[in-house]
N, C-alpha and C positions, 0 to 999 in steps of 0.2 A: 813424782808430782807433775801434772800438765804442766808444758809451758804457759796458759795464758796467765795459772794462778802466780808465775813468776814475775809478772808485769804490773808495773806500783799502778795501785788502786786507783789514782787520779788517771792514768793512760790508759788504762782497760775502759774508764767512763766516757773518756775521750773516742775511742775503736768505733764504742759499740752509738753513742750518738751521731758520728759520720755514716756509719751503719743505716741507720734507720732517716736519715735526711736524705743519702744516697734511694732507698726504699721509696719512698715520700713523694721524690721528684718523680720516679720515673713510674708514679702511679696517675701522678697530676700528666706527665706527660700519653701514658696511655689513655685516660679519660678525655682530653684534649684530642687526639686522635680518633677514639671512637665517634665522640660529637662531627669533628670535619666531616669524616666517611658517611655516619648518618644523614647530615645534610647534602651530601650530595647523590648520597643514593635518592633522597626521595625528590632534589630539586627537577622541576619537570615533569612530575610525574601525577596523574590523577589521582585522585582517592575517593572513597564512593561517596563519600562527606564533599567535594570538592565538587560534582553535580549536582544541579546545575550551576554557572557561574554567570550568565548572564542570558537573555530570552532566547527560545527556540523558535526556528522555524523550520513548518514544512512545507517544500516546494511539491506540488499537486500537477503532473502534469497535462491537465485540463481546464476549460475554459469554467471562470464562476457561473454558478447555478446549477451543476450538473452534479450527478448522484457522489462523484469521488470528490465534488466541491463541499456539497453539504456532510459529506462523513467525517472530512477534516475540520471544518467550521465546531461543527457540534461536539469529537473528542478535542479537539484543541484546547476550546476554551476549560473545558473539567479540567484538562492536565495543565492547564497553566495556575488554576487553582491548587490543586494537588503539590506543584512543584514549586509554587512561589515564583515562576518568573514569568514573564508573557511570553505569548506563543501566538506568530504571527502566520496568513496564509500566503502563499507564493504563487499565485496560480502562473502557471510558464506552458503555454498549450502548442502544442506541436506534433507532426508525425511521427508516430510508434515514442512518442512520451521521448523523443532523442535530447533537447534542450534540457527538461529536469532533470532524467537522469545522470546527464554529462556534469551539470553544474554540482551535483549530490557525489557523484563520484569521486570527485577532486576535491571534496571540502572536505576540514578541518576533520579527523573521525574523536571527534571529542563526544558525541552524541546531539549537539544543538543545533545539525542540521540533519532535516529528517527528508525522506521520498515517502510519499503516498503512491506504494506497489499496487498491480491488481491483476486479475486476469489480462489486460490490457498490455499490462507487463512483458507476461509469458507468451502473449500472441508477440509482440513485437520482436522478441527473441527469435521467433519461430519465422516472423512473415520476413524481416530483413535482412539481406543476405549477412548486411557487414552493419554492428552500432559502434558509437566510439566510446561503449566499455561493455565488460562481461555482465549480464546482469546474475549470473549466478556469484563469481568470481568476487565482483566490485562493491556488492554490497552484502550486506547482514541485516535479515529479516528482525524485526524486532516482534513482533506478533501480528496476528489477523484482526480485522475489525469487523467486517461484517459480510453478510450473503445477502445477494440480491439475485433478484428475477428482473429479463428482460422482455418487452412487449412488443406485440406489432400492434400501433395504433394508426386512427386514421379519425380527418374529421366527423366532428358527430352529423355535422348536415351531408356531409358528402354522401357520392351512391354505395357505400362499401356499407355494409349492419352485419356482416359477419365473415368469418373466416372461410367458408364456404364461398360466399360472393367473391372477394378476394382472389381466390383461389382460379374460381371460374372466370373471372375477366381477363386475368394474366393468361389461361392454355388458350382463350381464344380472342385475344389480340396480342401477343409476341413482341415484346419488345416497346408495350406502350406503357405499364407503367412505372413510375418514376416512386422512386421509395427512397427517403431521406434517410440520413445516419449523422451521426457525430465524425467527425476526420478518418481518413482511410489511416486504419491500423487498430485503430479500437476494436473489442472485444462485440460493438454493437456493429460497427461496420463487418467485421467477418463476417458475422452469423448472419449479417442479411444476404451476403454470399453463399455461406451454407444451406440457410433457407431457399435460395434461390437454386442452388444445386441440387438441395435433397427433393424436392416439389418440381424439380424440371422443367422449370419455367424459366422465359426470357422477360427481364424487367430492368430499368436502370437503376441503377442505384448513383446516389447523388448526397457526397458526402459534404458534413460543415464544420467550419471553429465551431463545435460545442453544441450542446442541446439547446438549448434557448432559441439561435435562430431556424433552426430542424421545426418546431413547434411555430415559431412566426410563419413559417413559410408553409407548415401544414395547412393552419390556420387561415391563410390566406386564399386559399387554392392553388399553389404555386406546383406541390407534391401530391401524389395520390397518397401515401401510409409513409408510416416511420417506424425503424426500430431503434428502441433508444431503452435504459433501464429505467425502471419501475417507476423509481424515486421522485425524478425531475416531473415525470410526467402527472404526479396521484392530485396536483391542486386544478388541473385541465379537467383527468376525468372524472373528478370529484362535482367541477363544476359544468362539466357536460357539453366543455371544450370542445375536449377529445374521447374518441371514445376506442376502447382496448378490442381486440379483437382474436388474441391469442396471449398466451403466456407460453414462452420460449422452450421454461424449464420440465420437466419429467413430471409433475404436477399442476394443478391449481394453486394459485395461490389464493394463502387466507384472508388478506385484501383486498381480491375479487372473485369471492366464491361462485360468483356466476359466469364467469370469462373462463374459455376451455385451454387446455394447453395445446400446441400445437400438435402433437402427436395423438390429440384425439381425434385428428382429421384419418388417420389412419393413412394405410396404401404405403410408399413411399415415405411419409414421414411420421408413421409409428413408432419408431425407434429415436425421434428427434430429441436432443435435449442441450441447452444451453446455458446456463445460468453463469454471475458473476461475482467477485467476490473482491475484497481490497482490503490494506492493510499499509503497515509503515514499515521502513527499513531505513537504518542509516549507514553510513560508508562501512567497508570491510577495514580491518584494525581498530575500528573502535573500541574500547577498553570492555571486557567484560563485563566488569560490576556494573560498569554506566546500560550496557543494553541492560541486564537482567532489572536493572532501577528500572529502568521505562517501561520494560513491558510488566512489572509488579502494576505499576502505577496504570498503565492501561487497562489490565486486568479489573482493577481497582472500579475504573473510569465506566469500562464497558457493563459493569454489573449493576451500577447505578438505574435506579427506576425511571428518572425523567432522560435519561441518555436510552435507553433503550424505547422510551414511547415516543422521542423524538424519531429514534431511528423508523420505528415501525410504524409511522406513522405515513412515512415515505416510500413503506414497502420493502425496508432494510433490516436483517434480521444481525441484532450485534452480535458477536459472538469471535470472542479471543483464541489465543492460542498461546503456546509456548514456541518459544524463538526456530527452535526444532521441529515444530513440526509447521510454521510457516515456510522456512526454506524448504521442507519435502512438498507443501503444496508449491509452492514457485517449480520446481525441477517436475512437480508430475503434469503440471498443468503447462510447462514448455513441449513438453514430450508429448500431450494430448495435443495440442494446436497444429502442434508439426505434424503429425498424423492424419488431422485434418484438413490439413492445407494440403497435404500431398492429394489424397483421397478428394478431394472437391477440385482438383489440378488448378488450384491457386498459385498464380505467377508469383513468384518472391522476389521482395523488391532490394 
């Protein structure tokens, strides 16, 4: 016979209930353990439910009014809808975008501070020897916003009525005129270098804080022409301000179907083409889920009917992307400018 069956009946009930108290506790106590471990696995940590947690902003580094001021204005406010929290603008204007991007780089990568990227970006990469962060490195494209075309305008009363005239006063007076831009480092200031390069002519170019006083000072008779993007400029020549006198990019544009692109001057600048483009990024480490949330929600924003007649209403064609292949356009369009900077023997600053 087993030994247990030897053991009086009241001590075997005795065994077997120490038995299972013993059992009991040390389940209460593994449950007690898993709950700690739980909590502090997830203490500090985002979740995608956890974005937004309080209002975003994105810092713009251009002056208000200008074409990458009104792309943020206008997706801003939709994503603040979208997201429940407000969404403030930052405009921080400076040489090769150096201030926004410095301040974007060092923030929080929670996703609530954002950069408004753009070609402007990739020139800056390109034209300055040394920035104080990597723009490939330090940030994460969140998606594209839109495509824009740049113009050479000038006033409407002034002697310029065409790209032809233009053309001819600059080979045969050298160095007399004077052609506004937005700040040296912008995407609008290269290209009137490259313009100036590819057409071999001497002219000066006279950069400003922003589009806005570029047009006051057109406007004035201060400047002979400017190039500046489409956008800022369409309520000018809309009202016969200003008037266009090229489009930069490899086409006409559908906004001014009777304004030529500059490469239908032919000769020399046949092969010309410049257009511009912008979008958002927030710091590098930013959490996964939180980018892929924002650019859903852009995606979202950009497909919207009064967000796109807003856009194109200014000559800005919306048009998103996936986070992937905004960073391949940030890396193709550093490696174009620096191409071009070399090729036009543009000093780097």
């Amino acid at each position: 016979m087993p030994f247990r069956t030897l053991l009086p009946t009241k001590r075997r009930a005795t065994l077997h209930a120490n038995r299972r108290t013993k059992l009991h506790t040390s389940l209460r106590a593994w449950c007690a353990l898993a709950c700690l471990l739980g909590a502090s696995l997830s203490y500090g940590q985002s979740t995608p439910t956890s974005f937004p947690s309080k209002p975003l902003r994105i810092v713009v580094p251009n002056a208000a009014g200008g074409a990458a001021d009104i792309t943020a204005r206008t997706v801003g406010q939709k994503l603040a809808e979208a997201l429940g929290q407000a969404v403030s603008i930052d405009n921080k204007p400076s040489a090769g975008g150096i201030v926004a991007g410095e301040q974007v780089a060092h923030a929080e990568p929670d996703g609530h501070t954002l950069l408004l990227i753009s070609s402007g970006s990739a020139v800056s990469a390109a034209l300055f020897k040394s920035l104080p962060f990597d723009t490939l490195r330090d940030f994460t494209p969140v998606s594209k916003l839109a495509s824009f075309d740049l113009v050479i305008a000038v006033n409407e009363g002034g002697r310029f009525k065409s790209l032809a005239e233009l053309l001819a006063y600059g080979r045969a007076n050298p160095g007399k005129l004077n052609v506004g831009t937005p700040q040296i480092g912008t995407t609008q200031n290269l290209a009137a270098e490259l313009f100036k390069a590819s057409a071999g002519l001497e002219f000066q170019i006279v950069p400003f804080n922003g589009s806005t006083p570029v047009m006051t000072t057109l406007r004035g008779g201060g400047i002979d022409a400017m190039v500046d993007i489409l956008g800022p400029l369409m309520p000018q020549l809309q009202s016969h301000s200003l008037r266009a006198l090229a489009v930069l990019g490899s086409a006409r544009n559908p906004s001014l179907p009777d304004v030529p692109s500059v490469r239908e001057a032919g000769g020399s600048l046949a092969g010309f083409n410049v257009s511009s483009w912008n979008g958002l990024a927030v710091p590098a480490k930013t959490p996964k889920d939180t980018v892929a949330r924002l650019q859903r929600e852009l995606q979202s924003v950009l497909a919207k009917g009064d967000v796109k007649k807003r856009l194109a209403d200014l000559g800005l064609n919306a048009q998103g992307s996936s986070s992937e292949e905004a960073h391949e356009l940030l890396a193709s369009e550093i490696k174009r400018w620096s191409e071009v900077i070399a090729r036009a023997k543009i000093e780097r600053q």
